[in-house]
N, C-alpha and C positions, 0 to 999 in steps of 0.2 A: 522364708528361706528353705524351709524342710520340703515344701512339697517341688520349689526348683531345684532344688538338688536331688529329690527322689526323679525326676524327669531325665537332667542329665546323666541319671544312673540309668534310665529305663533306656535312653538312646543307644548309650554305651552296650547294654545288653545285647538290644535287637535290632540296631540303626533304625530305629523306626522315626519316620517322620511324626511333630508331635505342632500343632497350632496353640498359639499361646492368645490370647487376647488381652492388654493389659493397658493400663494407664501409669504404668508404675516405671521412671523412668531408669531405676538401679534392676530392674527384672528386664526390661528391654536393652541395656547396656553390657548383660554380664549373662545373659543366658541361650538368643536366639545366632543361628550361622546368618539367617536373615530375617529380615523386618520388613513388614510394608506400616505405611502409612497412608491413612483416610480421611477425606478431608471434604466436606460440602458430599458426599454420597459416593468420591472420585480417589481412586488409587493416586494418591501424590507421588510417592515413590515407593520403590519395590527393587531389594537388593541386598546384597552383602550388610550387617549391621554397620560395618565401618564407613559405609556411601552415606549411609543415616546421619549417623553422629557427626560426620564432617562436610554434610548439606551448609550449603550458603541460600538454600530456599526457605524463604521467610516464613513460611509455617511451619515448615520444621525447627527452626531454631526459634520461633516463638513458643512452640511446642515443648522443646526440651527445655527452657529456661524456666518456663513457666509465667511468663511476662502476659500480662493484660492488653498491651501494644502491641497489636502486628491485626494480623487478618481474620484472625479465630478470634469468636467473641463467642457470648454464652449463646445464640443462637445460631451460632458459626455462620451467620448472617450481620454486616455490620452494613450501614446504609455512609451514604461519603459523609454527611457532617459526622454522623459517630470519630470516622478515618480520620476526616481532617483535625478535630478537636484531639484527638489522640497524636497524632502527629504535633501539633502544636506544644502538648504537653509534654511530649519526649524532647522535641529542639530545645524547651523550657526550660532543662534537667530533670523534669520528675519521672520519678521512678515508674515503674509498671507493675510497680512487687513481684516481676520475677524473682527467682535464684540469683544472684550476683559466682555460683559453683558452674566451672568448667566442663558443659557435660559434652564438648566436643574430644574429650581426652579419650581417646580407647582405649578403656583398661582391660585385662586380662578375662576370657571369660569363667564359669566355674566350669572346674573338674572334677570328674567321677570320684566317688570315695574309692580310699585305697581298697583293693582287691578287685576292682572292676575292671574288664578290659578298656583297652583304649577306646575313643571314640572313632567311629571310622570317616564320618562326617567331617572330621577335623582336616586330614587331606581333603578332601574334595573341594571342601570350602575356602581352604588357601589357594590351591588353583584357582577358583573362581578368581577368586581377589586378583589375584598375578595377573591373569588374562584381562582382567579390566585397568587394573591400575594405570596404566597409560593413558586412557579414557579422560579420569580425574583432574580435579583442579591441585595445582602444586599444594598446598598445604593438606590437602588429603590424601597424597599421596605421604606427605612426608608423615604425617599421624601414622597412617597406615605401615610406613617399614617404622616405624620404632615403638607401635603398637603388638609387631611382628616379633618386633625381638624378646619382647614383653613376654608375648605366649610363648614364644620358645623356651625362654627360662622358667617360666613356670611350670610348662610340660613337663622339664627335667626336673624341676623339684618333684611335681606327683608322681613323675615315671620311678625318682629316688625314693620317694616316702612308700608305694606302694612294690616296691622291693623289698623293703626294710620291712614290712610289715608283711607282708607273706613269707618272709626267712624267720622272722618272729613267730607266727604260727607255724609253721614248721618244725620251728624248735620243740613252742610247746605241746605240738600232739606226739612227738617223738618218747 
């Protein structure tokens, strides 16, 4: 958590573009403006992190669940009996030991610690969104406007807290 929030402070700083690499599905959910996804040697997708998270493509949402059922297997190579017996197994109800956690929910991403200027990334990247959003399958779009309103309010709480907190200092170097 300390070195992704020292990143989102470092962007804040200098808008710099920063590559994350990670398996970690709460650091890819709460930290990047976009994500790509790799899959067999091949860019699966590449995009907004909201495109990600609300993918109806099967290795992505195998991916984010963490389910043993879908197309990715330990040699991200599965031959058809592997497939078929798997598929059998899930018609069957057994589980896949994925997550049973909603990781198509967009939640907020993090914010700079108070005293740090805004991010400047954060416009551009809602454009991007806006301009594609039509693109989208309906329940991604709708994740995405109440994903939207989500970061709005939480802007305003950081934009409140790191007002609050610079009139505090203020105070006390006074």
């Amino acid at each position: 958590a300390y070195i992704s929030q020292l990143l989102i402070d470092i962007n804040a700083q200098i808008d710099a573009t920063i590559l994350i690499v990670t398996h970690n599905i709460n650091i890819a959910r709460t930290i990047p403006d976009n994500i790509g996804m790799l899959f067999r040697k091949e860019l699966v997708l590449f995009g907004p992190r909201e495109q990600l998270l609300t993918s109806e493509q099967p290795v992505v949402k195998q991916f984010l669940s963490g389910d043993r059922f879908g197309p990715i297997g330990m040699s991200e190579e599965k031959d058809d009996a592997v497939a078929a017996q798997e598929a059998a197994m899930a018609a069957a109800g057994i589980s896949g030991g994925g997550t049973k956690e909603d990781f198509t929910e967009i939640i907020p991403q993090v914010q700079p610690n108070p005293g740090m200027p805004e991010r400047k990334a954060i416009a551009r990247h809602r454009e991007r969104v806006h301009a594609m959003l039509h693109e989208l399958p309906e329940n991604a779009q709708e994740a995405i406007r109440r994903s939207q309103e989500q970061e709005a309010q939480s802007f305003e709480d950081w934009r409140t807290h790191a007002a609050s907190s610079a009139h505090r200092g203020a105070a006390l170097a006074k």
